[in-house]
C-alpha positions as CSV (number, residue, x, y, z in Angstrom):
1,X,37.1,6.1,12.7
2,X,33.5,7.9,13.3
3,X,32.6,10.3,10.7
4,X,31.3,12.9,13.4
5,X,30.5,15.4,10.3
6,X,26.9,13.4,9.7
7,X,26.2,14.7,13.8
8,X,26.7,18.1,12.9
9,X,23.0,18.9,12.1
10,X,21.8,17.6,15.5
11,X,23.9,19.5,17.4
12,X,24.0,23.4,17.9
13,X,26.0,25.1,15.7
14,X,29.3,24.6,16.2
15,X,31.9,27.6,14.9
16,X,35.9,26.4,14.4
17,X,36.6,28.1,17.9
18,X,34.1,26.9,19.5
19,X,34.5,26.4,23.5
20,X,35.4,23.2,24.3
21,X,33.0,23.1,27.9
22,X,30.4,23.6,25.3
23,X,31.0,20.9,23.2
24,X,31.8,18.2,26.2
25,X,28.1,19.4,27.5
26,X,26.6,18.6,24.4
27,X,28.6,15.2,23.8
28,X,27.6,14.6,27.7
29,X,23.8,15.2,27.1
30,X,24.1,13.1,24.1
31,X,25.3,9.9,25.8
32,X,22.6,10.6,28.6
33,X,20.3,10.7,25.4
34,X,21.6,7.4,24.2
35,X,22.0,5.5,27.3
36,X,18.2,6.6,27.6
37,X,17.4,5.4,24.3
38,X,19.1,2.5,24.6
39,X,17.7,1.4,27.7
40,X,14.1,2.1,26.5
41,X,15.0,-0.3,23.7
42,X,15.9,-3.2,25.7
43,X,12.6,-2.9,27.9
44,X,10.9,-3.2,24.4
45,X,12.4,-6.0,23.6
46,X,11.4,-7.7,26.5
47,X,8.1,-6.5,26.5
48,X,8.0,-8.2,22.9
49,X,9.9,-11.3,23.4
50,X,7.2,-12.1,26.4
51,X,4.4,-11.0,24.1
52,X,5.6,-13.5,21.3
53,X,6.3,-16.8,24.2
54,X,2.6,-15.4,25.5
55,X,1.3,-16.0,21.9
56,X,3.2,-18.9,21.4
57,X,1.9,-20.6,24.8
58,X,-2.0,-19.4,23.8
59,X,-1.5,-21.1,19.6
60,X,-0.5,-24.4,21.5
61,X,-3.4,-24.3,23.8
62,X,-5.7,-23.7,21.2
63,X,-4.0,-26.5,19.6
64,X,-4.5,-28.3,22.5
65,X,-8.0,-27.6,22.8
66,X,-8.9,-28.8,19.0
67,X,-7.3,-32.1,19.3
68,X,-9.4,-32.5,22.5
69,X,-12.3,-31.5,20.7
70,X,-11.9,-33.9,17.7
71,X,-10.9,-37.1,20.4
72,X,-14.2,-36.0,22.6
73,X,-16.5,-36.2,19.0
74,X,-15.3,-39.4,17.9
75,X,-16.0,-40.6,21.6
76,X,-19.2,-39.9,21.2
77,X,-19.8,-41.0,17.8
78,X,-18.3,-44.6,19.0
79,X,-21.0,-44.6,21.8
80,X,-24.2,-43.7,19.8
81,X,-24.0,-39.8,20.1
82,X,-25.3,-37.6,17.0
83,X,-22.3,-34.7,16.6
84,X,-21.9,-32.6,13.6
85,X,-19.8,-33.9,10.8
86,X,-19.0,-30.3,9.1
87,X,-16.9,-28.5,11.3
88,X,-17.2,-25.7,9.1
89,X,-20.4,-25.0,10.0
90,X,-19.3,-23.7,13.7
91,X,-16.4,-21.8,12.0
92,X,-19.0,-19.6,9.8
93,X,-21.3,-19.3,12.4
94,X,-18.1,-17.1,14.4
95,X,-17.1,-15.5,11.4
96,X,-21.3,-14.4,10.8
97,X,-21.1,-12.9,14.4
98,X,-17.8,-11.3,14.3
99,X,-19.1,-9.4,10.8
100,X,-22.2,-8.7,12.5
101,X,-20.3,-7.1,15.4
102,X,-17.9,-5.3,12.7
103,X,-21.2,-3.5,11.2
104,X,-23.0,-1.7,14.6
């Protein structure tokens, strides 16, 4: 059974003879009010589950795109090619930019 006491301060108040029209226009309003809410939630939801696949989809593609990078270097160090060994390097030179950005 619902405890309906732990409504009472969101609805008007509510005296012992209290109409009953009154009451079934407030209960009404309420479901509206939840059938609202509820639906609102579920479009959320969506919006977030195709925000996380979205994110998902661009980490693989970024992981993707730094296996590619490493098989393209050591193709070019087998044919002669001069390539960076410290990989760190390009990594600070984003983070120097992005702090420089963070500062103006």
């Amino acid at each position: 059974m619902i405890n309906l006491s732990i409504l009472r301060p969101f609805c008007s108040p509510c005296a012992p003879g209290a109409h009953p029209a009154r009451l079934t226009q407030e209960h009404t309003a309420l479901q509206v009010q939840l059938a609202s809410t509820t639906e609102a939630l579920g479009a959320e939801r969506t919006k977030r589950a195709e925000v996380e696949k979205e994110q998902e989809d661009l980490l693989v593609l970024l992981d993707e795109l730094s296996s590619k990078r490493k098989r393209d270097k050591a193709r070019m160090r087998d044919v002669g090619i001069e390539v960076s060994e410290d990989e760190d390097e390009d990594d600070d030179d984003d983070d120097e930019d992005d702090q420089e950005g963070g500062d103006t």
